[in-house]
C-alpha positions in Angstrom: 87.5 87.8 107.5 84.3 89.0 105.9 84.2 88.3 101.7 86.2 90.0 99.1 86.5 88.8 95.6 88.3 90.3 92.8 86.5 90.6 89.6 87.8 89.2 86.5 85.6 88.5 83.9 81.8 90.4 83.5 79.3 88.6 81.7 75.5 89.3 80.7 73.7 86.1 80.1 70.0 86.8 78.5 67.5 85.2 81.5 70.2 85.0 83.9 71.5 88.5 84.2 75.0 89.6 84.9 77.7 87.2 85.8 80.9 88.5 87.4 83.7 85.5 87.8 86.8 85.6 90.0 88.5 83.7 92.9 87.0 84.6 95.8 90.1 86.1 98.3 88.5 85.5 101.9 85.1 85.0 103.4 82.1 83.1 101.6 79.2 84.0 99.6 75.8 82.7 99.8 72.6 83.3 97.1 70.7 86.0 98.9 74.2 87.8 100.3 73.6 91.4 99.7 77.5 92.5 97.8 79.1 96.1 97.8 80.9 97.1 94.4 84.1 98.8 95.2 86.7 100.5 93.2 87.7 102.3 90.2 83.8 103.9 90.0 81.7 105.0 92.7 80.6 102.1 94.7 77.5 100.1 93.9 75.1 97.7 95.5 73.7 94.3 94.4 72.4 90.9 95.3 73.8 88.0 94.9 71.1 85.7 93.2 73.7 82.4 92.6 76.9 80.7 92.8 78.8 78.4 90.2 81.8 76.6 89.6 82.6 75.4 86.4 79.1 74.8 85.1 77.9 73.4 88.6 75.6 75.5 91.1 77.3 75.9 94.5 75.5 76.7 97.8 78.2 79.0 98.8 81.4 79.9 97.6 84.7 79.7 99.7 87.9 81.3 99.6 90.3 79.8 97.5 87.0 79.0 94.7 87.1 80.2 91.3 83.3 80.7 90.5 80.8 83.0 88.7 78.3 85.2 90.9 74.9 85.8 89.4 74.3 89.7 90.7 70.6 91.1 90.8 70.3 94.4 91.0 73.0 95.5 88.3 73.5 96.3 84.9 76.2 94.7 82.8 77.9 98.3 82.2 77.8 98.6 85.7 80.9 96.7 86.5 84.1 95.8 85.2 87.4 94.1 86.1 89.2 95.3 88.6 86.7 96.3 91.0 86.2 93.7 94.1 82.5 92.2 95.4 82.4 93.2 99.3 80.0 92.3 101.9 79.0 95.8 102.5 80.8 98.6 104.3 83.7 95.9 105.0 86.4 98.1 102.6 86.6 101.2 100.7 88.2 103.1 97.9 91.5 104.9 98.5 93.1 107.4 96.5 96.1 107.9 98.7 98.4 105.5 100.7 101.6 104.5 102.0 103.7 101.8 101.1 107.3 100.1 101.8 108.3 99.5 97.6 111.3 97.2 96.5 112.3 98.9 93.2 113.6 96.3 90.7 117.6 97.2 90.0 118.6 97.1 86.2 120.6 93.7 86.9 117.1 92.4 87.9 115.1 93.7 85.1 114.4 97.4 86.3 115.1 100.7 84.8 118.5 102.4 85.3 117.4 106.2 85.7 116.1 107.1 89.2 112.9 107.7 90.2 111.9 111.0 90.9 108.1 112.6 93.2 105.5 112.6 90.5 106.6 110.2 88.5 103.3 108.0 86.4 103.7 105.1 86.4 101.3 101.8 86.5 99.9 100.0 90.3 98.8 96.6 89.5 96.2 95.5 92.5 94.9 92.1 91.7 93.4 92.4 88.4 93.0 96.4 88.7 95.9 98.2 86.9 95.8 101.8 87.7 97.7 104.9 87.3 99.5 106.1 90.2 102.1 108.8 91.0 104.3 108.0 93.3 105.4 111.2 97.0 108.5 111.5 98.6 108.7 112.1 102.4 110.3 115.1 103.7 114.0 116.1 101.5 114.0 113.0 99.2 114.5 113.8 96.2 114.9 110.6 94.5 115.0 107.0 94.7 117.8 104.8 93.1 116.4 101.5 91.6 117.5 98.7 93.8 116.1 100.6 97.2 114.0 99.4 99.4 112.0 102.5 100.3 108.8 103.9 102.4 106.5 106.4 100.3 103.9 107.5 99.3 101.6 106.5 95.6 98.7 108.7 95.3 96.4 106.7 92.1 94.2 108.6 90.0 91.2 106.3 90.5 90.6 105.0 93.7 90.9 101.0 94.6 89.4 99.3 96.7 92.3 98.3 99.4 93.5 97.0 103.1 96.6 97.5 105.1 98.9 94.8 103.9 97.4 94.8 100.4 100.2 93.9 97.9 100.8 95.4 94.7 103.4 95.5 91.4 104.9 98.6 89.6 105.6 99.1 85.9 105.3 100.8 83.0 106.2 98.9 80.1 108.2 96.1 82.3 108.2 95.4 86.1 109.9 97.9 88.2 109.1 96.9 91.7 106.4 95.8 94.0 105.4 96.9 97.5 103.2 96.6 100.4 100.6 99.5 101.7 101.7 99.8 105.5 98.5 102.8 105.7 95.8 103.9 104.1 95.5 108.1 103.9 92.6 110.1 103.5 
């Protein structure tokens, strides 16, 4: 699988330049790596200049690493959490997709009114949190928590996602989470 880490943290260090830390998901990264910026903006491009771990230069960073990843190229304000480094043109942003979502009953923490097309409520990806609304298919007209059900979210910023992707649901609690089973243009 090519790279993908999630940002977490966005630093500007004076003679270094910007510093974006996370746990890198899949692939590797090496200095010299050209990186995509997906998610939540348009998308940008950047080098990678560097790799650390705790204070210690790395000659690549592997999936599974916590590190920092010195990015030429890019301005602090340029990034922020939530968006995901890329080797380029491996992912995209989505708006739209569908997803098989366990909603949380009220015995398990959940809310006890149904929930009904257009409902706002929060998509956790990772570290991106995002408002979403959530389609029916066809007559539904409603979804009792407790269900298991396949819908639709649409999100009001895009993030940067794959098939399989997981994700949470909540507003001011957890109210489910889900799997995106296809991505929609």
């Amino acid at each position: 699988m090519s790279f993908l880490m999630q940002v977490e943290d966005v630093f500007s260090i004076p003679g270094r330049g910007t510093v974006v830390t996370g746990m890198i998901q899949h692939g590797a990264i090496w200095a010299g790596d050209k990186v995509q910026i997906v998610g939540l903006r348009g998308t940008a491009r950047a080098t990678c200049i560097g790799v650390e771990s705790f204070r210690k230069r790395l000659d690549e960073g592997r999936a599974g690493q916590n590190v920092g990843v010195y990015l030429g190229g890019i301005g602090r304000d340029d990034i922020e959490r939530g968006q995901v480094l890329v080797k380029p043109g491996s992912i995209r942003p989505w708006y739209r997709f569908e997803a098989l979502v366990q909603f949380l009953s009220e015995e398990e923490g959940g809310r006890k009114l149904p929930y009904f097309a257009g409902d706002r409520l929060q998509f956790g990806f990772g570290t991106a949190t995002v408002a979403g609304h959530l389609v029916f298919p066809g007559e539904m007209g409603m979804v009792i928590p407790g269900d298991r059900e396949k819908l639709e979210v649409e999100l009001e910023l895009p993030v940067a996602l794959e098939v399989r992707s997981r994700f949470w649901i909540g507003d001011w609690r957890s109210l489910g989470s889900g799997e995106v089973t296809r991505l929609i243009e």
